[in-house]
N, C-alpha and C positions, 0 to 999 in steps of 0.2 A: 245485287250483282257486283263483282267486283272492278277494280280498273286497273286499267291496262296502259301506259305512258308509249307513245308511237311518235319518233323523233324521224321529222321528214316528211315533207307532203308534197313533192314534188309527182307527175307523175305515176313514176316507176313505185313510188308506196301506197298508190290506191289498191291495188289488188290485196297488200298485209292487213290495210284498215279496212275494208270490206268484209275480209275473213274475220278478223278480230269482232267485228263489231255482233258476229252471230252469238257472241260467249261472254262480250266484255262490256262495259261503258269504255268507250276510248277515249282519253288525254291524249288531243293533239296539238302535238309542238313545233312551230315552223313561222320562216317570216310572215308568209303569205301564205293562206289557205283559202284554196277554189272552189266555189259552189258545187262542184260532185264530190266534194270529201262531207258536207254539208248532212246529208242522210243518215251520216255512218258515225259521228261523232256526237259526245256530251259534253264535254269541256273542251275548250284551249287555250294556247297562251303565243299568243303570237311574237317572236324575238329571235335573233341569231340565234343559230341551234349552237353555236359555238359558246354563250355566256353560259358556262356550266352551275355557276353556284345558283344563278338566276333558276335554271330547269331545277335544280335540285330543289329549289327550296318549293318551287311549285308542285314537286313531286312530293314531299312529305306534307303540304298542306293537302293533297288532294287523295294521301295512302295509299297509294297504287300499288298493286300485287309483281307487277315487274314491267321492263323497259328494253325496248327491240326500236330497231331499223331494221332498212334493208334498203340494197340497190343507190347506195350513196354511201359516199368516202364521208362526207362534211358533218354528219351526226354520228358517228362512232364515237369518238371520243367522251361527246357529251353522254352516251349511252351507259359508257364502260364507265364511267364517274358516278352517273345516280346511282348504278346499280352497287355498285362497291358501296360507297358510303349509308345506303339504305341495307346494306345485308342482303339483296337481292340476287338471285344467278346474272353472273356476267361474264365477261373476259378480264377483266381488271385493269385500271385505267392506264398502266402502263404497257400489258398490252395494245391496248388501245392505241397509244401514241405509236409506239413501233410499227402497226399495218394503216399509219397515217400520215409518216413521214418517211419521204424516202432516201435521206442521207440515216436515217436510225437504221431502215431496212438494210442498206448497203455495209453499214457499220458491222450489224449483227452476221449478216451472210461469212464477211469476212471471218468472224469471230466462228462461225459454225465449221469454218474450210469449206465452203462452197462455192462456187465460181463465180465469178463477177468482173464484168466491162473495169477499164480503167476508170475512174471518176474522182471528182474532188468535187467538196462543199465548198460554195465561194460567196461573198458576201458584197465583190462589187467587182466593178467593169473593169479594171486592173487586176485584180485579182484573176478573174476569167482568163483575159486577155494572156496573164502568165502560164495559165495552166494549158490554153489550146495551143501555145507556142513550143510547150514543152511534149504535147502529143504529140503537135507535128501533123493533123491529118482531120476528117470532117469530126465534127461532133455533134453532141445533142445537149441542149437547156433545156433545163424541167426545175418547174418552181418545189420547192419541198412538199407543198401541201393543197395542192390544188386538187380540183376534179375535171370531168368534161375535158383533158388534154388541155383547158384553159393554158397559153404560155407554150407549149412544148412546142420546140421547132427545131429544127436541122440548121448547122453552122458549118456553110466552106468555106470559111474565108476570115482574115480578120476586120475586115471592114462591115462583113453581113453579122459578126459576131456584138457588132458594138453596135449596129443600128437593130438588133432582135435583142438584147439584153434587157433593156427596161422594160420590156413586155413579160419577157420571162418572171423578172421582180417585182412587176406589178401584182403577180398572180399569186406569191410567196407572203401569207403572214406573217413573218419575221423577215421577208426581204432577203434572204437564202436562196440560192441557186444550185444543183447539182450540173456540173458538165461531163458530158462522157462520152467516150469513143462510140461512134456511131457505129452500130449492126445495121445490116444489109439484108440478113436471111430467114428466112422462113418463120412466122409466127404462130404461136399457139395459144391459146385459153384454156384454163382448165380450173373446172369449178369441185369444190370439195367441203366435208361434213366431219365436222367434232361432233362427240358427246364424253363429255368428263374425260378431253383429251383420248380420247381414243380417235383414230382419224380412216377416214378412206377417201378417196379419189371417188369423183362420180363420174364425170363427163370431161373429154379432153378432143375438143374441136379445134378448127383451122381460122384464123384471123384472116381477113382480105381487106386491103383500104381503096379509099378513094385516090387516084390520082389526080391528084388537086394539091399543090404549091403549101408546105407546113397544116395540111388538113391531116391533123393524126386522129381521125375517127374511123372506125370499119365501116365499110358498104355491107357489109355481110360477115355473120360469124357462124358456122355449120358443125355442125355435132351428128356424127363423130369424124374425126381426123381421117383423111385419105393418106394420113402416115405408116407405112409398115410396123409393124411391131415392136419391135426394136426401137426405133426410135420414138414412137407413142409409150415405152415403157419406159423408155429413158428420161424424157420429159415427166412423167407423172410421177415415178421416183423422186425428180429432183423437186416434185412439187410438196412431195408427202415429207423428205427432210425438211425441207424452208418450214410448213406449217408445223408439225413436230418442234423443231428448233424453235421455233417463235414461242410457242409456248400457247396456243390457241384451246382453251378450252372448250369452247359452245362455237357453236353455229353454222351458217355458211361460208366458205372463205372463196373466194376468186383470184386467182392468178395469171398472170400474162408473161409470159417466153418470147424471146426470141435467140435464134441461130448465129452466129457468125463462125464461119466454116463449120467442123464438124459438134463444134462446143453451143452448149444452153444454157442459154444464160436469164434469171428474171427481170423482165424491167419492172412490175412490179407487180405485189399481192395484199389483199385485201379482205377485212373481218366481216364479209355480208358478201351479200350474194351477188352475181355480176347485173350489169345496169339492161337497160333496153330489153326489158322483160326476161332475161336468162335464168334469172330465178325463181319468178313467180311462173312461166311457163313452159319455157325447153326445160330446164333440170325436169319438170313435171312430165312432160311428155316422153325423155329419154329412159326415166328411172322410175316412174312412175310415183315416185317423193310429192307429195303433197305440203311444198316447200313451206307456205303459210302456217299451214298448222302447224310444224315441227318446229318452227321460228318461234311461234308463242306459246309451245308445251315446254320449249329448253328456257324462255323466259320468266316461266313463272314458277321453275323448277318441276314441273308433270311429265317431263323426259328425261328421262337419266341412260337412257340405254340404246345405244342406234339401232334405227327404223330399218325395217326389211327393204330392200332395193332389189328392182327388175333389172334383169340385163338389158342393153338399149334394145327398146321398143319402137324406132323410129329413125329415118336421117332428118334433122330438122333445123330450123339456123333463121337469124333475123334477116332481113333483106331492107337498106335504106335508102335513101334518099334525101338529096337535097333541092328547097324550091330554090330556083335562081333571085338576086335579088330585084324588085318588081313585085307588079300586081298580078295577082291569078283573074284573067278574064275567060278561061272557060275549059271544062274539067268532061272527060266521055270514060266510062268504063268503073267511076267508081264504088258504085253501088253492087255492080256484077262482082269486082274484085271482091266487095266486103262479104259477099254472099258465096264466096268458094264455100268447099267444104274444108279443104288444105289450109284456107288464109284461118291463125285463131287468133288471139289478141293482136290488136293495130293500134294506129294511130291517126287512120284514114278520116275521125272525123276533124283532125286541126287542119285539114285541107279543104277549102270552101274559096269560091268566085267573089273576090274581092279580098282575099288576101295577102295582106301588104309582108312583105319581107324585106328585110334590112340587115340581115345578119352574118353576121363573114362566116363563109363553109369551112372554117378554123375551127368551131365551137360545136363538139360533138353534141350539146345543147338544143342546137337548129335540127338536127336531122329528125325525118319522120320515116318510122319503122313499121314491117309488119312482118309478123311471125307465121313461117309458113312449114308444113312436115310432107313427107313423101314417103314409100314403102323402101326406096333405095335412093341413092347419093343422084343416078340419072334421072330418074324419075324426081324429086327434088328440083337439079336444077333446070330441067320443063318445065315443071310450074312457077318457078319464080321467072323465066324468061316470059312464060305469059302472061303475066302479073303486070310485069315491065310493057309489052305488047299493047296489053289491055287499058293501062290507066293510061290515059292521055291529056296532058294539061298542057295549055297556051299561060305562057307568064309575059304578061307587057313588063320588057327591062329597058334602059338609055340605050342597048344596044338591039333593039329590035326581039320579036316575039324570040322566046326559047321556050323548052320543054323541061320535064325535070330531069334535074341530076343523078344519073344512076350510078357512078362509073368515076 
């Protein structure tokens, strides 16, 4: 049987190693590997997925037929390196760094003529401090190369600028900062499919966050957009130049928009597929793409031509949550929820009585998600309002019982 190298074990890549494991021995590569990836795998190599030469070289001791992620920014790179230097399908590892960093992103947009926020790359607290003086108005820090929103916060002021900076730095491997004119308007996602450079647009849904104080994670992302046409084609357009211009050969790619006034702008895009199950099962449910497999037929070069795609078969969109931080002392409705017919992949079992949380609602990381579909957009949001209805947790916190986070 041959192997197959799966870079990421968090999560959101059990559903690839699962698949995989029907066809392949799987190499799995990550810090830490969880007792349910335990089934599905023959080797591993436990290490930042970031020491590339390291993954390589365990890649040609181990001959593996080719090397995939999914659903994580933090292994691309490493992916797009084995596979180049091994002769394997990949994107190539300068692709790679380009939909991994986001001052390269910004660089090239510029370079393509396509729109883009004010912004400057800054490498200290002075530095920043000059450029948000020179905007004149709120902004946004984002580390270059982080994931999970890790770092990303909102700056009004030059005082909140210099006490959220070393956070933002924290979260940047090279200690690089982008700052940029902060958008206000309307967000979109929109996920989309190479094969040998050839590209289409699959899915283009609506972003909703939590209101909650620098928490840049969605409560909810829905497929498809309640945007007019016009403007959902205006958006997908500008998604299909970006990927195009980037140079993306293989795979799945995820991008994120936002509006300020009438213009669209990217914050940014990405070589895999979008996180919190959008790849492995809304793409699936919308388009009826069997995302898994085509991830590991363009890996091992068994795809060379794109896969037939359904018109949307569905409204469907994740729906999250946050536990307050405290102990979970007692939980009603969650076995009923997990037993819809609507609820399909979750996350309902890391929710149990006696669950300690400690985690700042900053870190898209913490949230627990569950994927739910419906025949129309109303129908949808019904059922996720009963979902919300039905599950009911008591969290002991310092500040007296709470419920969870919806909102």
């Amino acid at each position: 049987m041959e192997k197959i190298m799966i870079i990421g074990a968090g999560e959101f890549q059990l559903p690839l190693v699962q698949k995989a494991a029907e066809t392949y021995e799987v190499v799995l590569v990550a810090p830490v590997i969880s007792a349910e990836f335990e089934p599905y795998i023959t080797k591993r190599l436990l290490i930042d997925v970031r020491k590339k030469e390291e993954i390589l070289e365990f890649a040609r001791q181990e001959h593996i037929c080719g090397v995939i992620t999914d659903q994580t920014d933090i292994a691309v790179r490493a992916v797009a390196y084995v596979a180049e230097k091994l002769g394997l399908p990949g994107i190539g590892y300068e692709t790679g760094c380009l939909f991994t960093d986001k001052s390269l992103m910004r660089r090239k947009l510029e370079e393509l003529g396509l729109p883009l926020l004010p912004n400057r790359t800054v490498f200290s607290i002075e530095e920043a401090v000059d450029y948000y003086r020179e905007l004149g108005g709120d902004v946004i820090i984002k580390p270059l190369d982080t994931q999970g929103s890790r770092g990303v916060q909102a700056v009004r002021n030059e005082a909140e600028l210099r006490e959220k900076y070393p956070e933002a730095e924290r979260w940047s491997s090279n200690g690089g900062v982008i700052v940029e004119r902060l958008a206000k308007g309307r967000e979109f996602v929109v996920e989309g499919i190479s094969v040998n450079h050839q590209f289409k647009n699959l899915i283009c849904g609506d972003t909703l966050y939590f209101d909650i104080p620098d928490a840049y994670a969605a409560k909810s992302r829905i497929f498809p957009t309640t945007a007019d046409e016009e403007l959902e084609r205006k958006v997908c357009e500008l998604n299909r130049k970006i990927i195009t211009g980037f140079g993306l050969k293989q795979g799945i790619s995820h991008s994120e928009f936002i509006m300020d006034g009438d213009e669209v702008y990217l914050m940014e895009t990405a070589a895999r597929g979008g996180g919190v199950f959008i790849s492995s099962d809304l793409i699936s449910l919308s388009t009826g793409l069997h995302t898994e497999e085509f991830l590991l037929d363009i890996a091992t070069g068994k795809r060379t031509t794109m896969p037939e795609l359904l018109p949307q078969q569905c409204y469907c969109g994740y729906m999250a949550f946050y536990v307050p931080v405290g102990t979970v002392t007692a939980i009603d409705g969650l076995e009923e929820v997990k037993a819809l017919e609507y609820v399909h992949r979750n996350q309902l079992d890391d929710l149990f009585v006696g669950k300690i949380t400690s985690a700042a609602h900053t870190d898209k990381t913490s949230r627990l998600a569950i994927i739910v579909s419906g025949a129309t957009r109303e129908e949808l949001d019904q059922r996720m309002e009963h979902i919300r209805q039905t599950l009911q947790v008591k969290v002991e916190t310092p500040e007296g019982v709470k419920g969870l986070i919806w909102a």
